[in-house]
ROZA-339200 format. One line per 4 residues: number of its first residue (from 1); for each residue y, z, x of C-alpha. Coordinates in Angstrom, 3 decimals. Layout:
BEGIN
NUM	Y/Z/X ~ ... .
***
This chain:
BEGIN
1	0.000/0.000/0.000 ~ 3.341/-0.886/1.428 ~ 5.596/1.979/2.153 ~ 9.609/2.134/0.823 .
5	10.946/1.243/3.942 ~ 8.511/-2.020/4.411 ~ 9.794/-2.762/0.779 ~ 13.327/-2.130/0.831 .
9	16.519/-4.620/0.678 ~ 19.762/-3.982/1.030 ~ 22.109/-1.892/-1.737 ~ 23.826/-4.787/-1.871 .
13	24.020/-8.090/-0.241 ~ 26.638/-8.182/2.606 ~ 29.329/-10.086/2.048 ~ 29.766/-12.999/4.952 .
17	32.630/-10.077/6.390 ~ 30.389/-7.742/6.843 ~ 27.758/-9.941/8.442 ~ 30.490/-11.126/10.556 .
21	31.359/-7.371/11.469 ~ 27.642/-6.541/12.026 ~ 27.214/-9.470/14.164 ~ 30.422/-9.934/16.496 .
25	30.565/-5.966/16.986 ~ 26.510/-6.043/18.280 ~ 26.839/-9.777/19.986 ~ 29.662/-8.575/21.840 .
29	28.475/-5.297/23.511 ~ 24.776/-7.248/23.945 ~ 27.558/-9.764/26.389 ~ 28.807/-6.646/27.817 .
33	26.020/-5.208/28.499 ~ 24.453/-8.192/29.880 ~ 26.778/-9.033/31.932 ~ 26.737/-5.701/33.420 .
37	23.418/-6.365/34.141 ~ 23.676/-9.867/35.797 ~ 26.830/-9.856/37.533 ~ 24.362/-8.131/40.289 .
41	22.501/-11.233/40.157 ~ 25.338/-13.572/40.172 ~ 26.672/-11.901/43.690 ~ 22.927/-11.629/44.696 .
45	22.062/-15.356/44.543 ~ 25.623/-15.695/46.904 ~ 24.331/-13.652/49.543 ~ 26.811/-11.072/49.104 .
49	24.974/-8.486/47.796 ~ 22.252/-8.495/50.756 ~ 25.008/-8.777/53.499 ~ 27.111/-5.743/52.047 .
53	23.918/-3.273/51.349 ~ 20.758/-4.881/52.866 ~ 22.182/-5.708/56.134 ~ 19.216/-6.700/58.283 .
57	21.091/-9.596/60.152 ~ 18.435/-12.343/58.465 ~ 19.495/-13.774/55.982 ~ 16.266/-14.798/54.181 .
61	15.279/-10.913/54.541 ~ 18.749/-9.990/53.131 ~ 17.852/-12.545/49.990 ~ 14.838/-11.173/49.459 .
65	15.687/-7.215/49.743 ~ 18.509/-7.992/47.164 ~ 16.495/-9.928/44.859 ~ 14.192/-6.788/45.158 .
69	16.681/-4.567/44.160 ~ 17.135/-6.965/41.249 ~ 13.635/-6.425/40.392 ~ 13.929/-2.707/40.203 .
73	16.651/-2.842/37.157 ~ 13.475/-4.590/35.259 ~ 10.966/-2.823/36.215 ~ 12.356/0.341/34.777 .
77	13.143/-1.224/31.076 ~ 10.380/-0.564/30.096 ~ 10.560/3.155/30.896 ~ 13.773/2.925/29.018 .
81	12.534/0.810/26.457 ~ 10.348/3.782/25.622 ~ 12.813/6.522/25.629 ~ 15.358/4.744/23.585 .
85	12.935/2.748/21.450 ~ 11.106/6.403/20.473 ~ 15.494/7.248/19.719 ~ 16.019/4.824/17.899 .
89	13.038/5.476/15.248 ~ 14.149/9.069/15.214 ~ 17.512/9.272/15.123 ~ 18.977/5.941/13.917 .
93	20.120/2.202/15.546 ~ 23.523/2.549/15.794 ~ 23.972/5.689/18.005 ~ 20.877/4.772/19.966 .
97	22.754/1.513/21.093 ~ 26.105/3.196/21.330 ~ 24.258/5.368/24.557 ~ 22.422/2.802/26.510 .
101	26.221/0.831/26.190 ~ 27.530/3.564/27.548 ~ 24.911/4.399/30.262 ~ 25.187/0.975/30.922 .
105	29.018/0.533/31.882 ~ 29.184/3.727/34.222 ~ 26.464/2.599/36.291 ~ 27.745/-0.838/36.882 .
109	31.217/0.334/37.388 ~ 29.238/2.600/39.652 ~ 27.921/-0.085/41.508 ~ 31.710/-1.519/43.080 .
113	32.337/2.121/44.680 ~ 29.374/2.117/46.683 ~ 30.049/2.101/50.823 ~ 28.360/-0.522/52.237 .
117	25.644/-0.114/54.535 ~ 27.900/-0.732/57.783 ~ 29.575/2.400/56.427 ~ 26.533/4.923/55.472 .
121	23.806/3.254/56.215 ~ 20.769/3.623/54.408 ~ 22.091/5.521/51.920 ~ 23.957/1.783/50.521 .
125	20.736/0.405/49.391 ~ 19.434/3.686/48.060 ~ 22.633/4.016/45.683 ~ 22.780/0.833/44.739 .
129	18.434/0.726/44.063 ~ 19.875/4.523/41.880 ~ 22.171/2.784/39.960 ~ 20.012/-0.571/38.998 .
133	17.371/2.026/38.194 ~ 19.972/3.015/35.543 ~ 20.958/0.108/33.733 ~ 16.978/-1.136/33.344 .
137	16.831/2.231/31.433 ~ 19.775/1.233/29.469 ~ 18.804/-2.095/28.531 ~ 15.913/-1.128/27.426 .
141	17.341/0.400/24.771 ~ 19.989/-2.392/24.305 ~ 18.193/-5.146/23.129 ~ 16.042/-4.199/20.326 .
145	18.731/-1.924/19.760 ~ 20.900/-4.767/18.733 ~ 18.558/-7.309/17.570 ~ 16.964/-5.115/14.769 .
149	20.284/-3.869/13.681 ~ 21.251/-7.377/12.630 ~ 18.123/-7.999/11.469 ~ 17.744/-5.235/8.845 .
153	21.615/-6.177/7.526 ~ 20.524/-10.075/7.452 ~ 20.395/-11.059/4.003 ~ 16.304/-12.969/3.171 .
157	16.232/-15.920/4.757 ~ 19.114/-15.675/7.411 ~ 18.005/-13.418/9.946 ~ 16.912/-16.440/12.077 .
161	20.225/-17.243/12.285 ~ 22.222/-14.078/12.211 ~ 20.155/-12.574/15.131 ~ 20.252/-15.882/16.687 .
165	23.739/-14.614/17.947 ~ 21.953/-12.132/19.607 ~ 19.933/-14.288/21.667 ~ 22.465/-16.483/22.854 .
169	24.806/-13.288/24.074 ~ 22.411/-13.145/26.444 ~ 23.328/-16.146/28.175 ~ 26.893/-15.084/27.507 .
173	26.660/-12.521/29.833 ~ 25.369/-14.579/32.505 ~ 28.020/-17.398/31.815 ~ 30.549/-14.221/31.272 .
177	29.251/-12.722/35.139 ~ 30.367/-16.145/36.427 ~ 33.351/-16.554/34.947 ~ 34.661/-13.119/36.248 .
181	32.932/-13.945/39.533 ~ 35.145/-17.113/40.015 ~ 38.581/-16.019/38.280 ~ 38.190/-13.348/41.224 .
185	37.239/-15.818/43.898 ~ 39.936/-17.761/42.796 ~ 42.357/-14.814/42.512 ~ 41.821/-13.534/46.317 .
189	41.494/-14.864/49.252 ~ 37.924/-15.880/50.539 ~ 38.346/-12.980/53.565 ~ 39.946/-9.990/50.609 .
193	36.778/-11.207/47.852 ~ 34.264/-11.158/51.439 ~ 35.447/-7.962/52.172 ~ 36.414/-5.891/48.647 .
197	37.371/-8.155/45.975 ~ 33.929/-8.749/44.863 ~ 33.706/-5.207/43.667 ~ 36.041/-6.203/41.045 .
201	33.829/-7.643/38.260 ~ 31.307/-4.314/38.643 ~ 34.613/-2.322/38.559 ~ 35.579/-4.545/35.247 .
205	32.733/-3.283/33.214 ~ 34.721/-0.263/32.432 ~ 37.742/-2.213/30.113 ~ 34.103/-4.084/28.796 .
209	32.874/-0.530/27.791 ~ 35.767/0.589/26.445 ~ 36.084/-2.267/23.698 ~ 32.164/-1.979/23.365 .
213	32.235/1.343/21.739 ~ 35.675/1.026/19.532 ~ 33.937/-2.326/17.902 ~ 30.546/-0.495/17.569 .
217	31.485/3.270/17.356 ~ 32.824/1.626/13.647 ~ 29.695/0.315/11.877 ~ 27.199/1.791/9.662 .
221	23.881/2.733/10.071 ~ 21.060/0.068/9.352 ~ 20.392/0.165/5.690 ~ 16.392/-0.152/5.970 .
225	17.027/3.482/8.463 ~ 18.659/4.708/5.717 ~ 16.154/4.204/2.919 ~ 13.406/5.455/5.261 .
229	15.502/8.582/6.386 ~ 16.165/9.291/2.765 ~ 12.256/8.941/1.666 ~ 11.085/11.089/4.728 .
233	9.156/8.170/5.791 ~ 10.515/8.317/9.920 ~ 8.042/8.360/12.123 ~ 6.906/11.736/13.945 .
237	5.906/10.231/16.927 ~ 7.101/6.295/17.098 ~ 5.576/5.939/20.583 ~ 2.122/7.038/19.510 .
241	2.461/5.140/16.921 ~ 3.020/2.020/18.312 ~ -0.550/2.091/19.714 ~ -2.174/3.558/16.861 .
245	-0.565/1.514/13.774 ~ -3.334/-0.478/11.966 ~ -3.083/-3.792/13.820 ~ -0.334/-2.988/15.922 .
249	-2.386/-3.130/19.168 ~ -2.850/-7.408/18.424 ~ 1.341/-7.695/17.499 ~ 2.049/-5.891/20.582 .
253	-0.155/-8.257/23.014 ~ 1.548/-10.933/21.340 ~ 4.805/-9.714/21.786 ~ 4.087/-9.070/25.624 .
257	2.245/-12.184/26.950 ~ 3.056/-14.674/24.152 ~ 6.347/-14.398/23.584 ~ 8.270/-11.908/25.859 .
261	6.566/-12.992/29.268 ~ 6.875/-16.929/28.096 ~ 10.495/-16.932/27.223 ~ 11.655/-14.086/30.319 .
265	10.182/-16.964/32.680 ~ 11.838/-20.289/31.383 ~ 15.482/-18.186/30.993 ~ 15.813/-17.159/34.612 .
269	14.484/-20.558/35.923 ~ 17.075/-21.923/34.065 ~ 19.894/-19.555/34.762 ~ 19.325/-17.823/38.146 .
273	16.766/-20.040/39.634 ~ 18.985/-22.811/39.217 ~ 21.945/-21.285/40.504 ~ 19.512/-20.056/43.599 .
277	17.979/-23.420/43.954 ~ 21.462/-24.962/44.464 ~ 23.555/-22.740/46.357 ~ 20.574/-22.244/48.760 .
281	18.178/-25.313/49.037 ~ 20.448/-28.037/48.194 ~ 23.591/-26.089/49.131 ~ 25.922/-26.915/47.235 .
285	29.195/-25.281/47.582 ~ 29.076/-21.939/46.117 ~ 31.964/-21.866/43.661 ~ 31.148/-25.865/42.773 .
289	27.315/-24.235/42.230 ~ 28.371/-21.109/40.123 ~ 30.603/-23.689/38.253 ~ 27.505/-25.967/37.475 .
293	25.426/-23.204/36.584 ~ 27.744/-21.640/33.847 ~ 29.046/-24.745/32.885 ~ 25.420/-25.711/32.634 .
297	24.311/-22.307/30.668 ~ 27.495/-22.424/28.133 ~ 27.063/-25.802/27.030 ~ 23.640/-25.053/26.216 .
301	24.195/-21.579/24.278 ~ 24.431/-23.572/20.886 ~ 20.474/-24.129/21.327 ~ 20.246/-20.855/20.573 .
305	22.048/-21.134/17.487 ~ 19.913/-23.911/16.256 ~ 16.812/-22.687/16.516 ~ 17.468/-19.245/15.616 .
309	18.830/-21.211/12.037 ~ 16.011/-23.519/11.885 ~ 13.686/-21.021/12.233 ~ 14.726/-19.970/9.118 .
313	13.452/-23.304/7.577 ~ 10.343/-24.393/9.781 ~ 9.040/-20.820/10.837 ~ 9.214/-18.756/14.010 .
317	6.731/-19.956/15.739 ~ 7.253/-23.720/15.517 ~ 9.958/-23.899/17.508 ~ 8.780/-21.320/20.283 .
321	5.228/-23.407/20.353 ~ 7.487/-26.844/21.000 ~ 9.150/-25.093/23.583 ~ 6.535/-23.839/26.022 .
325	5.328/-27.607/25.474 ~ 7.595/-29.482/26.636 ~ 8.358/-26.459/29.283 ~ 4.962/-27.854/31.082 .
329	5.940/-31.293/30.901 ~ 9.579/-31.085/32.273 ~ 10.103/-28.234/34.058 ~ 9.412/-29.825/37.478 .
333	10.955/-33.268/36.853 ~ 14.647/-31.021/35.908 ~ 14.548/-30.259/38.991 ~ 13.490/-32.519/40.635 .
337	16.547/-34.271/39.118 ~ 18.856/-31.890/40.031 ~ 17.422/-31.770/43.909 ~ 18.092/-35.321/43.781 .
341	21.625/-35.521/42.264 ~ 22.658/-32.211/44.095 ~ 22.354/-33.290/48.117 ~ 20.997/-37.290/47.996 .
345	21.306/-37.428/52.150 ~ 18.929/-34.459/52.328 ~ 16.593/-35.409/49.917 ~ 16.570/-38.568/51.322 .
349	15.903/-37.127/54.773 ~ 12.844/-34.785/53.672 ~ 11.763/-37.611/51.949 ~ 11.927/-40.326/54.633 .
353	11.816/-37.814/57.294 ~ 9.146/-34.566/56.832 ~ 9.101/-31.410/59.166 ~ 5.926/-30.534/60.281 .
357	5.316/-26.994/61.961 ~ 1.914/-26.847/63.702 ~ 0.603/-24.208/65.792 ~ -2.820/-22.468/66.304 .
361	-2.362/-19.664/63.929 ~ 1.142/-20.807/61.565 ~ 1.318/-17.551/59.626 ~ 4.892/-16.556/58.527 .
365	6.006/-13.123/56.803 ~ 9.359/-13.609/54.859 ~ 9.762/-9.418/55.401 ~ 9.076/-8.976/58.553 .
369	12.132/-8.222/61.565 ~ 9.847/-10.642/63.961 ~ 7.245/-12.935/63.399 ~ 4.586/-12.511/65.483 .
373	4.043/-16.057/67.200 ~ 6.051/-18.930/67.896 ~ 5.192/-21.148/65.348 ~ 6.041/-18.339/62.777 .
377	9.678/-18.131/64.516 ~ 10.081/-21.699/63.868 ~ 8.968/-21.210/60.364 ~ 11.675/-18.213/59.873 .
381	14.256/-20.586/61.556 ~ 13.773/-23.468/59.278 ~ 13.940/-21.181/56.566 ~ 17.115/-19.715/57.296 .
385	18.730/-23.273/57.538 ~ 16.589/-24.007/54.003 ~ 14.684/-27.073/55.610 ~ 11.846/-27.936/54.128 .
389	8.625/-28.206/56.296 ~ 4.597/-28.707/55.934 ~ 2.515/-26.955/57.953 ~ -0.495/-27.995/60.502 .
393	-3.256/-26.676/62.675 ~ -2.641/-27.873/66.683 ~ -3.781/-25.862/69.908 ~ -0.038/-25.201/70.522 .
397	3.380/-24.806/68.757 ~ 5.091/-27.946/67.944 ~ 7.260/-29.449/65.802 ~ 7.685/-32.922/64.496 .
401	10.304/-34.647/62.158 ~ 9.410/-38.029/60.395 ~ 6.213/-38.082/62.851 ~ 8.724/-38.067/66.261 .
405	7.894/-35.002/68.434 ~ 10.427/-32.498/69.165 ~ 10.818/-32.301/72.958 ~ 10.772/-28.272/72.418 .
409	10.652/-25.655/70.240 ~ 14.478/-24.372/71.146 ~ 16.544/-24.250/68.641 ~ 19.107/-26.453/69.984 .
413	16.564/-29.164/70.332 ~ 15.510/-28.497/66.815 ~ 18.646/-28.918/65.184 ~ 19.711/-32.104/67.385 .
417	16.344/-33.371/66.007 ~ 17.513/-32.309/62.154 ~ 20.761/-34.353/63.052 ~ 19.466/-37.212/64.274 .
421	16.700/-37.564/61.209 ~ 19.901/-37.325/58.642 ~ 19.483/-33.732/57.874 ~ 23.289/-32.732/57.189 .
425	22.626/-28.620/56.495 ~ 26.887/-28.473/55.654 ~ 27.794/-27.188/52.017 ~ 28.233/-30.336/49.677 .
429	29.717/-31.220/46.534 ~ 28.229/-33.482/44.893 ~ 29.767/-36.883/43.415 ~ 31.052/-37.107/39.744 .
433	28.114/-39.229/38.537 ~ 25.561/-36.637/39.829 ~ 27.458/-33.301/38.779 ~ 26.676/-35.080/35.422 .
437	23.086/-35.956/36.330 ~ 23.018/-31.748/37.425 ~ 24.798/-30.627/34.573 ~ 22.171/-32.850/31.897 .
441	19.349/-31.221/33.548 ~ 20.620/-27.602/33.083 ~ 21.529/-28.092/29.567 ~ 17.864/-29.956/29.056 .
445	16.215/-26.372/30.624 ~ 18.781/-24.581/28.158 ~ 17.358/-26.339/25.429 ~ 13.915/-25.489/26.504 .
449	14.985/-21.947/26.817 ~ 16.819/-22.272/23.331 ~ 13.394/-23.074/21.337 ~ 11.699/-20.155/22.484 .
453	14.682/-17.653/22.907 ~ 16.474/-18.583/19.698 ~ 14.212/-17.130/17.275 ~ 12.542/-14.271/18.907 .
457	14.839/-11.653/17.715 ~ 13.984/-12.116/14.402 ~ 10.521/-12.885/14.743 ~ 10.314/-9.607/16.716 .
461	12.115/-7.744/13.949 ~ 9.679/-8.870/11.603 ~ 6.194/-8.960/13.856 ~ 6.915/-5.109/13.687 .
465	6.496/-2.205/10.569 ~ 10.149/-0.984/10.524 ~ 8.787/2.906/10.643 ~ 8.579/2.056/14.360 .
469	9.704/-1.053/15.030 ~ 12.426/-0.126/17.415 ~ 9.841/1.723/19.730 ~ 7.049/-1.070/19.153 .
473	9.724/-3.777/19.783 ~ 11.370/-3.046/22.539 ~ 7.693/-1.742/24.575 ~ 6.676/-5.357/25.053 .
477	9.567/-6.892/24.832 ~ 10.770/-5.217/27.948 ~ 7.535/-4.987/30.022 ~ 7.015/-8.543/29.866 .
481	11.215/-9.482/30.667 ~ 11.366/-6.678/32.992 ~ 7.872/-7.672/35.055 ~ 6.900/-11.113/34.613 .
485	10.843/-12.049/34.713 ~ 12.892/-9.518/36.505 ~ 10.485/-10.185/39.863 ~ 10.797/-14.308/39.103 .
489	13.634/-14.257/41.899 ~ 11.875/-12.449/44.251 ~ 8.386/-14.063/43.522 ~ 10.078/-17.743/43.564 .
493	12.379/-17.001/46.489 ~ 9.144/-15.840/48.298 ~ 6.661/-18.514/47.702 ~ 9.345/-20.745/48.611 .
497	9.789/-19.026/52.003 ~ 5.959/-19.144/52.606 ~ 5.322/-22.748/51.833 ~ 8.394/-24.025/52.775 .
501	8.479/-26.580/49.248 ~ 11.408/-25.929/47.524 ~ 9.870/-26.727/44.160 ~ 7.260/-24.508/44.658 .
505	8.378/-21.230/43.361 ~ 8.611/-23.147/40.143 ~ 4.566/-22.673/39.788 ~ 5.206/-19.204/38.405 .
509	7.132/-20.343/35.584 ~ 4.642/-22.640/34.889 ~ 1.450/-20.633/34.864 ~ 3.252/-17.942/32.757 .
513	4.344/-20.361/30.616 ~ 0.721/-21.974/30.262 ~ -0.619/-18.510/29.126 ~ 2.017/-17.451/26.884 .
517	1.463/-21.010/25.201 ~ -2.360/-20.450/24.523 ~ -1.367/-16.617/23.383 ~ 1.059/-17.889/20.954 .
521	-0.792/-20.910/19.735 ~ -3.978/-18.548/19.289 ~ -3.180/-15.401/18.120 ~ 0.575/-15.208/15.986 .
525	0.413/-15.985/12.668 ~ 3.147/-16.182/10.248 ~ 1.875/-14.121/7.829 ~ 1.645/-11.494/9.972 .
529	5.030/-10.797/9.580 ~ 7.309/-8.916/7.437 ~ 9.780/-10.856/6.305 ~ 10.880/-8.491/3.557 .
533	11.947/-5.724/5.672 .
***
């Protein structure tokens, strides 16, 4: 028998003011509160981050260190997505989501007065690793936070669409990151943003906060809370709960690997991978690159809009299915698109022109200070200039470029070699015609990332019984963005250094993509959820 709250509707049906109250005041603080949580990643994939608090003097260790430290911030949302999920069925949406907001802001701001590790050595990183710690236990409360409040105002048939906005302020927050990131490159001088100025969009977050809680601290509570408040019908224990729910255990392993850990994947290849792929393989100039990116990612937020709404018509799970579909089919020719378009003369030169690295044993560790043999020095050097190489098995170290022996392994010889073959390692910026070839591929992976991010909010809403949806939404939801997604960077970044293809970090996306199809395709149904609640 259904219970009141999995039967109730709305006193009355909001009026479009209301529903444009209850969706720009959440919307806005999920940008805020995104962006809090990217603009890390937006100085990360510039180098910044690693040279100011990972200082190791390599750069590719530097990368990688920082891109762990963006890890951490995910791997704790799920930690957070069980303390403020089990709040949230307790106590109520709205002042669930007005705490991780506010958690949120004070550890970014946070963030811009930390010493760098010149100045206190390795007590930089471990402040830093403190405060990311912090915001993955904030927005792990954020999101479902948000999502289900708009969803339990939607009126039937709209929540597609109304949470849609949701979704898409997401990407706002990464476009949002870059935008501040660039009004204060453009604001300073490149020596005043190298040495403080880029503290200045962490130190921002606090004005964000501040209009974040006088847009939120005014709405109501969600009326399906209400109704199951008033009938007594809150959950005791909304963790337990989660795992003990007739037929929850099946909603929540689709929820984690075929929809959280499918969509996490395809959204950072198409927002920070690509803005890593082109400031650092292909590099691009880094302002023309964080341009290209967010020009890229705002053009494309109105995917999210349009499948959120026709999901509303065709289904949830339609659109997501598509999606991962044609994820498998394009994913590598984007970018191979935008490797093409982005630096021609070095494409053309790895193309016509291969490194080779041979040796007797050519084993190379990304992490470590010192490779162990010479032919895993010249792997680290290559790597550091981003040229892409093959490997081989020869008595002796070597390397050869477009077949022609190098006449040593110096590095001096190496990069005359590089020269010679066409390999021009300068920062480019790339022609009109193929900024537009680059900026057609991102908003082709936005689309992709559109079909299956669109709807999700509400299909989340809805997989879920709302007696402890909040807790049994956000569990997943966060272990599969925070794990399979938050360590995409790092896990890209590093098979990249290791194989020395620069498309090959894009095998991870792929694979999870793969399995979250066959989950998905397999195992959600649409009558599984509840639409009526």
């Amino acid at each position: 028998m259904a219970t009141v709250a999995e039967e109730i509707q709305p006193e009355h049906e909001p009026s479009k003011a209301e529903m444009r109250q209850v969706v720009t005041a959440s919307s806005l603080g999920t940008v805020f509160e995104w962006y809090d949580f990217f603009i890390y990643g937006t100085l990360a994939a510039s180098g910044i981050i690693g040279r100011t608090f990972f200082a190791t003097g390599n750069p590719v260790m530097e990368a990688l260190y920082a891109w762990a430290g963006f890890a951490v911030g995910f791997g704790f949302r799920p930690l957070g997505a069980v303390l403020f999920g089990y709040l949230g069925d307790k106590l109520g949406r709205k002042y669930t989501f007005l705490v991780t907001i506010t958690l949120m802001g004070i550890a970014t701001a946070g963030v811009g007065f930390v010493p760098s590790y010149a100045s206190i050595g390795a007590a930089a990183p471990a402040i830093v690793i403190g405060l990311r710690i912090l915001q993955g236990l904030a927005l792990g409360g954020e999101y479902g936070g948000a999502a289900i409040y708009v969803s339990e105002h939607s009126p039937k048939g709209r929540a597609g669409y109304h949470t849609s906005f949701i979704q898409a302020s997401v990407g706002g927050g990464f476009v949002l990151s870059l935008i501040v990131v660039l009004g204060t490159r453009f604001g300073t001088t490149p020596e005043t943003f190298e040495a403080w100025g880029w503290r200045l969009p962490f130190i921002f977050s606090i004005a964000l906060l501040a209009i974040s809680l006088w847009m939120r601290v005014k709405l109501n509570e969600s009326p399906v809370f209400r109704a199951m408040k008033e009938a007594g019908e809150t959950a005791k224990n909304p963790f337990l709960e989660s795992f003990t729910y007739p037929g929850n255990l099946k909603r929540l392993f689709v929820a984690l690997f075929g929809i959280a850990a499918g969509l996490t994947v395809i959204w950072y290849t198409a927002t920070f991978s690509v803005l890593s792929f082109l400031q650092g393989t292909m590099r691009v100039d880094t302002v023309t690159a964080q341009l290209l990116a967010g020009g890229g990612a705002a053009a494309g937020l109105f995917w999210f809009i349009l499948f959120g709404k026709l999901s509303d018509r065709i289904g949830r799970k339609k659109p997501i299915i598509i999606g991962y579909g044609f994820t498998l089919l394009l994913l590598f020719p984007l970018f191979w698109v935008m490797g093409s378009a982005a630096n021609p003369g070095l494409a053309d030169a790895a193309r016509n022109a291969p490194v080779v690295v041979s040796g007797p044993d050519c084993s190379y560790d990304p992490f470590a200070s010192r490779q162990k043999d010479t032919c895993g020095q010249l792997l680290d050097y290559l790597s550091k200039k981003g040229v892409p190489y093959t490997k081989a098995q020869t008595p002796s170290a070597a390397v050869a470029i477009g077949e022609v022996p190098v006449i040593s392994t110096e590095p001096a010889d190496i990069d005359r070699a590089l020269a010679d073959a066409g390999y021009n390692l300068d920062r480019v910026v790339p022609s009109a015609g193929n900024i537009v070839l680059i900026l057609l591929a991102i908003v082709a992976l936005a689309a992709l990332s559109g079909a299956t991010y669109g709807p999700v909010a509400a299909l989340l809403a809805e997989l879920f019984p709302p007696r402890i949806r909040y807790s049994s939404m956000s569990i997943p939801y966060h272990v599969g963005t925070g794990y399979f997604g938050g360590f995409l960077p790092l896990i890209s970044q590093y098979m990249v250094a290791r194989s020395g293809d620069p498309y090959s970090g894009l095998w991870y996306t792929w694979i999870v993509v793969a399995m979250a199809l066959l989950v998905t395709l397999f195992f959600l149904k649409e009558s599984d959820l509840y639409k009526n609640a």
